[in-house]
N, C-alpha and C positions, 0 to 999 in steps of 0.2 A: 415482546416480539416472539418470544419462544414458545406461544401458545399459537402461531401461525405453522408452527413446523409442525403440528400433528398430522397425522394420517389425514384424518378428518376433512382437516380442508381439503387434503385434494381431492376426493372423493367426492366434497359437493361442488368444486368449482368443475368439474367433469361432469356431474349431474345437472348443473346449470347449464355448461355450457351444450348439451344435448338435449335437454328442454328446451333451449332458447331457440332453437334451429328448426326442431320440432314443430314449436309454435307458430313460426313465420311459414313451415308447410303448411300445415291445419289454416290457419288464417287466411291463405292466399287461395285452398280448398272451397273453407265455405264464402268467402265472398265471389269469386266464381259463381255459386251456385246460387247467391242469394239474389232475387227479382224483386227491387223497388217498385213499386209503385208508381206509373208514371201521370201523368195526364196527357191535356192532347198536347203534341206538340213537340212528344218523348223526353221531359224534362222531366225533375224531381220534386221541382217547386219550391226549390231555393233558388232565390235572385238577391243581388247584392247591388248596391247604388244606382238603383232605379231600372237597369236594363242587362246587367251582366247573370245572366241563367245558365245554372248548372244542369247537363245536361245527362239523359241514362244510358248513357252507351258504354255496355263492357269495354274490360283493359283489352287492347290489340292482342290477338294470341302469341307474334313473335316479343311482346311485351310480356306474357305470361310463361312464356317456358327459358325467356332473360333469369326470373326468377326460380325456376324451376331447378335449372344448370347450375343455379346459381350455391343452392342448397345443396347440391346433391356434389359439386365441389368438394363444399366444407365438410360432408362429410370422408370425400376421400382421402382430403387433405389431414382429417383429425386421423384419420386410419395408417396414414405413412410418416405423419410430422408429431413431434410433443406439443400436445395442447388440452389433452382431455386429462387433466392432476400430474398426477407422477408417470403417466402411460407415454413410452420413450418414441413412438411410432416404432413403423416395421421398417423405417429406413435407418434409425436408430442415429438421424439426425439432431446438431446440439449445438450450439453459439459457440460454445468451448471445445468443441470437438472442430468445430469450423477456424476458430484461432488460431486452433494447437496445430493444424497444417498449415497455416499459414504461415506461422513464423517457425514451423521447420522446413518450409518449402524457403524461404526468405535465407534461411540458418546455413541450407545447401546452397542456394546461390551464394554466397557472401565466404564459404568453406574458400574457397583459393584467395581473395583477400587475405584470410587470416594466417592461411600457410605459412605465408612466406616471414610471420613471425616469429610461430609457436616454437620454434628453433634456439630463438634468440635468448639468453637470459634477462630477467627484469630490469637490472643496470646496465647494460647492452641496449634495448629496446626501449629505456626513458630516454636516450639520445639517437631514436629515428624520428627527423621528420615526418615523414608518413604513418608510423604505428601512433605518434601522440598527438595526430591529427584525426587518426581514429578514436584513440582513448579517450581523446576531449569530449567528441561526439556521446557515449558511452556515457562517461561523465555527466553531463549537462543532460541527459535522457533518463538516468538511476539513480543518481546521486546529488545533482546539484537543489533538488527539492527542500533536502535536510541540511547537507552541508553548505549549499549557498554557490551561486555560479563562480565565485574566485574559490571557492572551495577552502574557504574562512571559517564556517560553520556560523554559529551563535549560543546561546545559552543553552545549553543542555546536546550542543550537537558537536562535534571536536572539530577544531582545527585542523585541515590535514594541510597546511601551506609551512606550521611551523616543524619543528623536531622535537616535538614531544608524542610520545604513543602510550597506549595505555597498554595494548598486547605487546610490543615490539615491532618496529617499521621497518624489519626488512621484506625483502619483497612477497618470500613464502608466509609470511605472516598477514603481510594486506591482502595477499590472496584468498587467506586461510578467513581472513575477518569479512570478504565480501562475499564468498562461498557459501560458509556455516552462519554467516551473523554472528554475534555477540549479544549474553546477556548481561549489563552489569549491575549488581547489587549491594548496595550502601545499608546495611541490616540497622535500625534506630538505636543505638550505643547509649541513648541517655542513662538507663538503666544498670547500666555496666559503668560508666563513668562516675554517677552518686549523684550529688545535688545539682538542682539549676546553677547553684554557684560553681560548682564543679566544671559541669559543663560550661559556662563563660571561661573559665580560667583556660580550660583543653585551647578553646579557640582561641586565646590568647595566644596561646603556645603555637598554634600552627601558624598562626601570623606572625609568630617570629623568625619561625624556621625559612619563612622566604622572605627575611626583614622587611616584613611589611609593619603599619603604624601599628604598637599593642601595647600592653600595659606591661612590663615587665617583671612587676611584682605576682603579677597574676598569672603572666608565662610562665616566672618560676614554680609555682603552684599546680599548674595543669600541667606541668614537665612529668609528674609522677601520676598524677594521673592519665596521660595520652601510652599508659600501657595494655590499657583494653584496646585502643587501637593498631598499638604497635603490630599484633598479627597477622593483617591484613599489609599494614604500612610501612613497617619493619619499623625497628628502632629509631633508627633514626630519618624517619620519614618517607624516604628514598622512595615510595611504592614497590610494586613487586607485580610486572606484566605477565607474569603465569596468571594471577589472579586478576588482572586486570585492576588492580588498584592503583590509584593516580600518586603520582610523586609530590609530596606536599613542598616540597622547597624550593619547585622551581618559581613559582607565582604564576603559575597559569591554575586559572580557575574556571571548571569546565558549566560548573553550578551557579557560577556568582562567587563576587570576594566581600570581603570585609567581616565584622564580629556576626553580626546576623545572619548573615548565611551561613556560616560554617556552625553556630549553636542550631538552625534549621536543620540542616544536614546530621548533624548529631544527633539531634531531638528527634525528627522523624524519617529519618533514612531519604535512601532513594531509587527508584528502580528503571533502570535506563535499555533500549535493546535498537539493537539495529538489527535489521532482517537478513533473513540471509538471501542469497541475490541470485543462488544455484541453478531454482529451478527456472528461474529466468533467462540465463546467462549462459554462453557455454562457455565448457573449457579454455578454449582459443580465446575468448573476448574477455571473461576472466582475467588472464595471462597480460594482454594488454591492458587491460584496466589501471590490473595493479600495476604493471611500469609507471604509465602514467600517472597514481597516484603518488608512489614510489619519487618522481620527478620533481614535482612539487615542492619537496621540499630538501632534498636534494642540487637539482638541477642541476645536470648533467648538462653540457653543451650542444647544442642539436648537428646532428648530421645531416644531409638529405642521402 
Protein backbone atom coordinates (compact mmCIF):
# COMPACT_ATOMS: atom_id res chain seq x y z
CA UNK A 1 0.00 0.00 0.00
CA UNK A 2 2.86 2.32 0.49
CA UNK A 3 3.58 2.55 -3.11
CA UNK A 4 0.07 4.52 -3.40
CA UNK A 5 1.42 7.37 -1.14
CA UNK A 6 4.01 8.47 -3.92
CA UNK A 7 3.79 11.85 -5.33
CA UNK A 8 3.19 10.18 -8.52
CA UNK A 9 -0.24 9.16 -8.15
CA UNK A 10 -1.41 12.11 -7.41
CA UNK A 11 -0.22 13.93 -10.04
CA UNK A 12 -1.78 11.30 -12.60
CA UNK A 13 -4.96 10.94 -10.78
CA UNK A 14 -5.30 15.00 -11.44
CA UNK A 15 -4.08 14.41 -14.94
CA UNK A 16 -6.70 11.91 -15.49
CA UNK A 17 -9.07 13.63 -13.88
CA UNK A 18 -8.59 16.82 -16.42
CA UNK A 19 -8.36 14.61 -19.28
CA UNK A 20 -11.42 13.05 -18.57
CA UNK A 21 -13.38 16.29 -18.55
CA UNK A 22 -11.56 17.58 -21.46
CA UNK A 23 -12.59 14.66 -23.28
CA UNK A 24 -16.44 14.71 -22.66
CA UNK A 25 -15.90 18.80 -24.08
CA UNK A 26 -13.97 17.59 -27.35
CA UNK A 27 -16.64 14.93 -27.79
CA UNK A 28 -19.75 16.90 -27.24
CA UNK A 29 -17.72 19.53 -29.78
CA UNK A 30 -17.19 17.27 -32.69
CA UNK A 31 -20.49 15.40 -32.62
CA UNK A 32 -22.06 18.79 -32.73
CA UNK A 33 -20.48 19.33 -35.80
CA UNK A 34 -20.45 15.92 -37.25
CA UNK A 35 -23.50 15.50 -40.27
CA UNK A 36 -24.64 11.94 -40.83
CA UNK A 37 -25.79 11.15 -43.64
CA UNK A 38 -29.40 10.98 -44.03
CA UNK A 39 -31.88 9.60 -46.63
CA UNK A 40 -35.14 10.65 -47.35
CA UNK A 41 -37.12 10.81 -44.66
CA UNK A 42 -34.17 12.43 -42.27
CA UNK A 43 -33.30 9.09 -40.63
CA UNK A 44 -29.90 7.41 -40.43
CA UNK A 45 -30.92 4.06 -41.56
CA UNK A 46 -31.00 2.17 -38.54
CA UNK A 47 -34.41 0.53 -37.73
CA UNK A 48 -34.72 -2.00 -35.13
CA UNK A 49 -37.78 -4.76 -34.98
CA UNK A 50 -39.13 -4.02 -38.12
CA UNK A 51 -40.56 -0.36 -37.70
CA UNK A 52 -38.57 1.52 -34.88
CA UNK A 53 -36.10 4.18 -37.00
CA UNK A 54 -33.55 6.08 -35.70
CA UNK A 55 -33.91 9.28 -36.45
CA UNK A 56 -31.04 12.68 -37.59
CA UNK A 57 -32.06 15.19 -35.59
CA UNK A 58 -29.31 17.14 -33.57
CA UNK A 59 -29.34 17.19 -29.53
CA UNK A 60 -31.78 20.17 -28.51
CA UNK A 61 -29.47 23.08 -27.69
CA UNK A 62 -30.86 23.65 -24.04
CA UNK A 63 -29.77 19.79 -24.00
CA UNK A 64 -26.37 20.92 -25.21
CA UNK A 65 -25.32 23.78 -22.99
CA UNK A 66 -27.02 21.09 -19.90
CA UNK A 67 -23.81 19.64 -20.73
CA UNK A 68 -21.80 22.44 -21.31
CA UNK A 69 -22.59 24.12 -17.65
CA UNK A 70 -22.19 20.95 -16.93
CA UNK A 71 -18.24 20.76 -17.55
CA UNK A 72 -17.55 23.94 -16.90
CA UNK A 73 -18.92 23.30 -13.09
CA UNK A 74 -16.26 20.69 -12.65
CA UNK A 75 -14.09 22.69 -13.54
CA UNK A 76 -14.82 25.28 -10.90
CA UNK A 77 -15.61 23.00 -8.54
CA UNK A 78 -11.84 21.20 -8.94
CA UNK A 79 -10.54 24.98 -8.76
CA UNK A 80 -12.15 25.78 -5.02
CA UNK A 81 -12.53 21.92 -3.76
CA UNK A 82 -9.65 18.88 -3.32
CA UNK A 83 -10.03 16.82 -6.13
CA UNK A 84 -7.26 17.19 -8.63
CA UNK A 85 -4.12 14.78 -6.45
CA UNK A 86 -2.85 16.49 -3.37
CA UNK A 87 -4.23 20.27 -4.82
CA UNK A 88 -6.12 21.44 -1.46
CA UNK A 89 -8.63 23.91 -3.57
CA UNK A 90 -8.58 27.62 -2.88
CA UNK A 91 -11.28 27.22 -0.31
CA UNK A 92 -8.98 24.86 1.44
CA UNK A 93 -12.03 22.68 2.16
CA UNK A 94 -11.47 18.91 3.76
CA UNK A 95 -13.79 15.96 5.39
CA UNK A 96 -11.47 16.39 8.59
CA UNK A 97 -11.44 19.87 8.49
CA UNK A 98 -15.34 19.64 8.16
CA UNK A 99 -15.39 17.06 11.43
CA UNK A 100 -13.04 18.95 13.42
CA UNK A 101 -15.79 21.81 13.60
CA UNK A 102 -18.04 19.81 14.09
CA UNK A 103 -17.35 18.31 17.20
CA UNK A 104 -15.83 21.46 18.57
CA UNK A 105 -18.90 23.21 17.63
CA UNK A 106 -20.85 20.01 19.38
CA UNK A 107 -17.77 20.27 22.46
CA UNK A 108 -19.15 24.18 23.04
CA UNK A 109 -22.59 23.22 23.08
CA UNK A 110 -22.19 20.51 25.66
CA UNK A 111 -19.11 23.09 27.74
CA UNK A 112 -22.17 23.83 30.56
CA UNK A 113 -23.28 20.18 30.84
CA UNK A 114 -19.87 19.48 31.70
CA UNK A 115 -19.31 22.59 34.10
CA UNK A 116 -21.04 21.69 36.51
CA UNK A 117 -18.73 18.67 37.24
CA UNK A 118 -15.25 19.64 36.40
CA UNK A 119 -15.26 20.88 40.18
CA UNK A 120 -16.16 17.74 41.59
CA UNK A 121 -13.32 15.11 42.55
CA UNK A 122 -13.35 11.68 40.79
CA UNK A 123 -14.74 9.79 44.10
CA UNK A 124 -17.17 12.66 44.61
CA UNK A 125 -18.54 12.61 40.96
CA UNK A 126 -18.71 8.31 40.70
CA UNK A 127 -21.68 9.02 43.14
CA UNK A 128 -23.66 11.73 40.76
CA UNK A 129 -26.35 10.42 39.17
CA UNK A 130 -26.27 12.70 36.44
CA UNK A 131 -22.27 12.91 35.78
CA UNK A 132 -22.35 8.60 35.48
CA UNK A 133 -25.19 8.74 33.43
CA UNK A 134 -22.96 10.85 31.26
CA UNK A 135 -19.88 8.75 31.79
CA UNK A 136 -21.90 5.56 30.86
CA UNK A 137 -22.70 7.41 27.67
CA UNK A 138 -18.87 8.06 27.00
CA UNK A 139 -18.10 4.65 27.91
CA UNK A 140 -20.21 2.63 25.60
CA UNK A 141 -19.14 5.28 22.62
CA UNK A 142 -14.96 4.85 23.48
CA UNK A 143 -14.47 2.22 25.37
CA UNK A 144 -16.94 -0.34 25.45
CA UNK A 145 -15.52 -1.69 21.78
CA UNK A 146 -12.37 -3.35 23.64
CA UNK A 147 -13.45 -3.53 27.09
CA UNK A 148 -17.01 -4.81 26.44
CA UNK A 149 -20.45 -2.98 27.48
CA UNK A 150 -20.30 -4.39 31.31
CA UNK A 151 -16.91 -3.15 30.89
CA UNK A 152 -15.45 -6.88 31.72
CA UNK A 153 -13.02 -6.60 29.01
CA UNK A 154 -11.83 -10.26 27.62
CA UNK A 155 -8.52 -11.73 26.58
CA UNK A 156 -6.05 -9.46 26.08
CA UNK A 157 -8.34 -6.35 27.22
CA UNK A 158 -8.56 -5.69 31.28
CA UNK A 159 -11.12 -5.77 33.45
CA UNK A 160 -12.05 -2.46 34.80
CA UNK A 161 -15.44 -3.88 36.87
CA UNK A 162 -12.73 -5.70 39.27
CA UNK A 163 -9.76 -4.25 41.63
CA UNK A 164 -6.87 -5.07 39.91
CA UNK A 165 -4.97 -2.24 37.87
CA UNK A 166 -2.05 -2.61 36.11
CA UNK A 167 -0.91 1.44 36.39
CA UNK A 168 -2.86 2.13 39.70
CA UNK A 169 -6.73 2.82 39.96
CA UNK A 170 -6.92 5.77 41.31
CA UNK A 171 -8.64 8.25 39.74
CA UNK A 172 -5.64 10.63 38.39
CA UNK A 173 -4.32 7.51 37.13
CA UNK A 174 -7.40 6.26 34.96
CA UNK A 175 -7.38 9.64 33.81
CA UNK A 176 -3.86 9.61 33.14
CA UNK A 177 -4.31 5.99 31.16
CA UNK A 178 -7.25 7.36 29.03
CA UNK A 179 -5.39 10.68 28.21
CA UNK A 180 -1.82 9.24 27.20
CA UNK A 181 -2.87 5.64 26.48
CA UNK A 182 -0.60 2.90 27.58
CA UNK A 183 1.98 0.84 26.08
CA UNK A 184 2.44 -2.55 27.58
CA UNK A 185 5.41 -4.68 26.88
CA UNK A 186 6.12 -8.53 27.97
CA UNK A 187 9.89 -8.56 26.20
CA UNK A 188 10.36 -12.82 25.28
CA UNK A 189 12.41 -14.00 28.63
CA UNK A 190 13.03 -17.51 27.18
CA UNK A 191 16.50 -16.58 26.67
CA UNK A 192 17.15 -15.21 29.96
CA UNK A 193 15.43 -17.97 31.86
CA UNK A 194 17.60 -21.12 29.87
CA UNK A 195 15.98 -24.24 28.73
CA UNK A 196 12.40 -25.06 27.52
CA UNK A 197 12.55 -27.08 30.63
CA UNK A 198 13.38 -24.07 32.45
CA UNK A 199 10.96 -22.23 31.19
CA UNK A 200 8.06 -25.01 32.08
CA UNK A 201 9.36 -25.02 35.63
CA UNK A 202 9.16 -20.63 35.88
CA UNK A 203 5.35 -21.37 34.84
CA UNK A 204 5.12 -23.77 37.42
CA UNK A 205 6.15 -21.39 39.88
CA UNK A 206 3.79 -18.56 38.73
CA UNK A 207 0.86 -20.98 39.20
CA UNK A 208 1.85 -21.41 42.49
CA UNK A 209 2.21 -18.02 43.44
CA UNK A 210 -1.66 -17.67 42.88
CA UNK A 211 -2.22 -21.41 44.08
CA UNK A 212 -3.31 -22.26 41.11
CA UNK A 213 -2.94 -26.42 39.82
CA UNK A 214 1.16 -26.91 39.35
CA UNK A 215 3.73 -29.37 39.88
CA UNK A 216 5.49 -28.40 42.88
CA UNK A 217 8.61 -30.11 42.21
CA UNK A 218 8.94 -28.12 39.24
CA UNK A 219 7.76 -24.65 41.06
CA UNK A 220 10.40 -25.48 43.37
CA UNK A 221 12.86 -25.34 40.39
CA UNK A 222 11.69 -22.30 38.53
CA UNK A 223 11.53 -20.43 42.02
CA UNK A 224 15.39 -19.71 41.10
CA UNK A 225 14.85 -19.23 38.07
CA UNK A 226 11.72 -16.58 38.00
CA UNK A 227 14.79 -14.10 38.87
CA UNK A 228 15.02 -12.85 35.32
CA UNK A 229 11.70 -11.90 35.91
CA UNK A 230 11.70 -10.64 39.28
CA UNK A 231 12.70 -6.99 37.66
CA UNK A 232 9.86 -6.42 36.08
CA UNK A 233 7.61 -8.49 38.92
CA UNK A 234 9.44 -7.97 41.89
CA UNK A 235 10.45 -10.82 44.02
CA UNK A 236 8.03 -11.78 45.05
CA UNK A 237 5.52 -11.34 42.25
CA UNK A 238 3.48 -8.55 43.46
CA UNK A 239 3.94 -6.58 40.04
CA UNK A 240 5.03 -3.20 40.03
CA UNK A 241 2.26 -0.27 38.37
CA UNK A 242 5.04 2.15 37.66
CA UNK A 243 5.98 -0.30 34.98
CA UNK A 244 2.84 -1.52 34.32
CA UNK A 245 3.49 -5.13 35.17
CA UNK A 246 0.75 -7.35 36.23
CA UNK A 247 0.67 -8.94 39.85
CA UNK A 248 1.12 -12.62 39.42
CA UNK A 249 -0.50 -13.84 42.67
CA UNK A 250 -3.52 -12.57 42.39
CA UNK A 251 -5.06 -15.12 39.65
CA UNK A 252 -6.20 -12.89 37.24
CA UNK A 253 -4.86 -13.48 33.98
CA UNK A 254 -5.21 -10.77 31.45
CA UNK A 255 -3.51 -13.28 28.70
CA UNK A 256 -4.97 -16.64 29.38
CA UNK A 257 -4.17 -18.98 32.43
CA UNK A 258 -2.81 -22.32 32.84
CA UNK A 259 1.03 -24.05 32.01
CA UNK A 260 0.59 -22.95 28.30
CA UNK A 261 0.05 -19.78 28.37
CA UNK A 262 2.27 -18.49 30.68
CA UNK A 263 5.52 -20.74 28.82
CA UNK A 264 3.74 -18.67 25.49
CA UNK A 265 4.16 -15.57 27.22
CA UNK A 266 7.54 -16.39 28.41
CA UNK A 267 8.64 -17.77 25.08
CA UNK A 268 7.39 -14.97 23.00
CA UNK A 269 6.42 -11.98 24.77
CA UNK A 270 3.67 -9.69 24.36
CA UNK A 271 2.89 -6.32 23.14
CA UNK A 272 -0.39 -4.82 24.34
CA UNK A 273 -1.40 -0.69 23.86
CA UNK A 274 -4.48 1.03 24.52
CA UNK A 275 -4.72 4.34 22.65
CA UNK A 276 -4.62 7.34 24.11
CA UNK A 277 -8.23 8.95 23.90
CA UNK A 278 -6.83 12.84 24.27
CA UNK A 279 -7.16 13.90 21.08
CA UNK A 280 -10.69 12.82 21.05
CA UNK A 281 -11.82 13.75 24.41
CA UNK A 282 -11.61 16.75 26.33
CA UNK A 283 -10.53 17.69 29.57
CA UNK A 284 -14.14 17.79 31.10
CA UNK A 285 -15.24 14.46 29.66
CA UNK A 286 -12.02 12.98 30.40
CA UNK A 287 -12.60 13.88 34.22
CA UNK A 288 -16.09 12.20 34.00
CA UNK A 289 -14.96 9.24 32.26
CA UNK A 290 -12.67 8.45 34.80
CA UNK A 291 -15.15 8.89 37.86
CA UNK A 292 -17.08 6.64 36.10
CA UNK A 293 -14.55 4.19 35.41
CA UNK A 294 -13.28 4.78 38.76
CA UNK A 295 -17.02 3.63 40.08
CA UNK A 296 -16.93 0.42 38.62
CA UNK A 297 -15.28 -1.00 40.67
CA UNK A 298 -15.56 0.91 43.55
CA UNK A 299 -19.06 1.69 43.76
CA UNK A 300 -19.75 4.37 45.51
CA UNK A 301 -23.59 4.85 46.34
CA UNK A 302 -25.38 6.99 43.78
CA UNK A 303 -26.68 10.50 44.66
CA UNK A 304 -29.12 12.41 42.43
Amino acid sequence: MSDFTDAMWSTYVAALTLVSIAACLLLLWVTARKKVPANAGNTTGHVWDEDLTEMNNPLPLWWVWMFVITIVFSFLYLAFYPGLGSYEGRLKWSTAGEYKAEVDKANRDLAPLYSQFTAKKVEELAGDVAAMAVGERLFMNNCAQCHGSDARGGKGFPNLADADWLHGGSGEKIAESISKGRNGTMPPMAAAVGSPDDVKNVAHYVLSLSNGPHDSVRAQLGKAKFTACAACHGADGKGNPLMGAPNLTDDVWLHGWGEQAIIDMVTKGKVNQMPAQAAKLTEAQVHVLSAYVWGLSNKPPLKP
